[in-house]
C-alpha positions as CSV (number, residue, x, y, z in Angstrom):
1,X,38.4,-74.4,41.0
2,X,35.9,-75.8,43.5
3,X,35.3,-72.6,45.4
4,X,36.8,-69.0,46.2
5,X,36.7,-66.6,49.2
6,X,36.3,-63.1,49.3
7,X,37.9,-60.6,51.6
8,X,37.1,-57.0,52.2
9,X,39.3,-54.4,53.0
10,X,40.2,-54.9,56.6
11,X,40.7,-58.7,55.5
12,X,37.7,-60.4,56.9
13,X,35.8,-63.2,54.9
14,X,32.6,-61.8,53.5
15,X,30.2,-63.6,51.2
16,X,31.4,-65.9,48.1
17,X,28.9,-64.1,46.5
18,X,30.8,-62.4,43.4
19,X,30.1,-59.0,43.2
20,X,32.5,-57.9,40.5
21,X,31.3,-54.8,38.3
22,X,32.4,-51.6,37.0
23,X,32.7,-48.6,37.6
24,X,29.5,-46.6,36.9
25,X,27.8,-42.8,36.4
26,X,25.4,-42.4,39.1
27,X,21.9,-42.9,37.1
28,X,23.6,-45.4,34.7
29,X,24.8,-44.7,30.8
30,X,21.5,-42.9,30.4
31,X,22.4,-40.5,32.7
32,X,26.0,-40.4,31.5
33,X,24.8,-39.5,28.1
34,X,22.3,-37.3,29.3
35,X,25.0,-35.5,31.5
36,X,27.7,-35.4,28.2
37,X,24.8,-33.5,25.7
38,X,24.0,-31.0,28.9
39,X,27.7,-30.0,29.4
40,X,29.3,-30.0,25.9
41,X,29.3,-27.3,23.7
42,X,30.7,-26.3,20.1
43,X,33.2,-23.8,20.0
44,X,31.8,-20.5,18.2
45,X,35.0,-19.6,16.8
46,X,35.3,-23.0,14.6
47,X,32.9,-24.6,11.8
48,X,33.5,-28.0,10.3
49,X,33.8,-28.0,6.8
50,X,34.5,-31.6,5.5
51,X,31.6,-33.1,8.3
52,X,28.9,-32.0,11.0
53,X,30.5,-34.1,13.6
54,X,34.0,-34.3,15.6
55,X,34.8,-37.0,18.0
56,X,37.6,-36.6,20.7
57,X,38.1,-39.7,22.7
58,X,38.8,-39.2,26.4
59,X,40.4,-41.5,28.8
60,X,40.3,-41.0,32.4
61,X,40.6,-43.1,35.3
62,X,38.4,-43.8,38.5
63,X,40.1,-44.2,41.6
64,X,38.7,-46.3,44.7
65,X,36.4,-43.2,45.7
66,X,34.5,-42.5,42.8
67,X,36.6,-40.2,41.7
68,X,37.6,-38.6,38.2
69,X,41.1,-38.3,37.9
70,X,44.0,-39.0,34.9
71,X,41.8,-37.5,32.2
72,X,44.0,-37.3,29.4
73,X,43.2,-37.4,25.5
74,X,43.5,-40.6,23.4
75,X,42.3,-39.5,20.3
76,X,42.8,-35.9,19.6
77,X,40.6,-33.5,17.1
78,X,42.0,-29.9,17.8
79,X,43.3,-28.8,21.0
80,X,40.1,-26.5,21.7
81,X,38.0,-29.3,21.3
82,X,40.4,-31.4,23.5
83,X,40.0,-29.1,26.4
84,X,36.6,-29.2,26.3
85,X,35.9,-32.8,25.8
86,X,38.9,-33.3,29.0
87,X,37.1,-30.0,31.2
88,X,33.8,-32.0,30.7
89,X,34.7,-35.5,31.9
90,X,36.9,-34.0,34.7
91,X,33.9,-32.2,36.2
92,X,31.3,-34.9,36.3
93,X,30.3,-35.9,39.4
94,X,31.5,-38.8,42.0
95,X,30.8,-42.1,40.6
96,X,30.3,-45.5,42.0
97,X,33.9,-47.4,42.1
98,X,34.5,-50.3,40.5
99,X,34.8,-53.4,42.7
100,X,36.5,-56.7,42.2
101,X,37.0,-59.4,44.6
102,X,35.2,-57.3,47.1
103,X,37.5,-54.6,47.1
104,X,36.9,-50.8,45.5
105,X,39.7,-50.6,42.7
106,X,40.7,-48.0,39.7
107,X,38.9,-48.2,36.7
108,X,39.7,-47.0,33.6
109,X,37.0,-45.7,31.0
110,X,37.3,-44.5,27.5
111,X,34.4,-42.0,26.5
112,X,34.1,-41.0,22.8
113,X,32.8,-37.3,23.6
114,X,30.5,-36.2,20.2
115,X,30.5,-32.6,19.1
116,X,27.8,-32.0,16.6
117,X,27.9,-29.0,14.1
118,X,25.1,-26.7,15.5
């Protein structure tokens, strides 16, 4: 390939510049991370006997907006857990869109979401 065009979304020729990245937190993973410890919490009710950890893993998509939507779980712990994990994702805030070829697209992420044994 000797060169490539790029089109935005009303079909007009922008820069061959390749601006391709992902889909992003506002603030970057710091801020991600920073958002997850704020938000999650460790259900009183339940105490970990075998280990001080439990890991759910959340999946969730974000559409051309920014927005958080699909979040399902793709590696379950216990369904109380699972809620959380899922409530905690689906409430962050508006991220940036992923963008390839010049145009906003859905990303999908996979977020390990740590609860640690208080």
């Amino acid at each position: 390939m000797i060169d490539k065009q790029y089109f935005d979304e009303q079909g007009n020729v922008t820069d061959t510049v390749n601006k391709d990245r992902k889909a992003s937190y506002p603030g970057g993973p710091k801020s991600w991370q920073k958002y997850l410890v704020n938000q999650l919490y460790f259900p009183r009710e339940y105490k970990l006997v075998n280990g001080d950890k439990a890991i759910v893993v959340v999946e969730a998509i974000i559409d051309e907006e920014g927005k958080v939507t699909d979040v399902t779980v793709g590696t379950s712990f216990h369904p109380a857990f699972d809620k959380i994990a899922v409530d905690v994702v689906r409430k962050s805030r508006q991220w940036e869109p992923a963008v390839q070829h010049n145009r906003k697209v859905r990303y999908k992420i996979t977020q390990p979401v740590v609860f640690g044994q208080q």
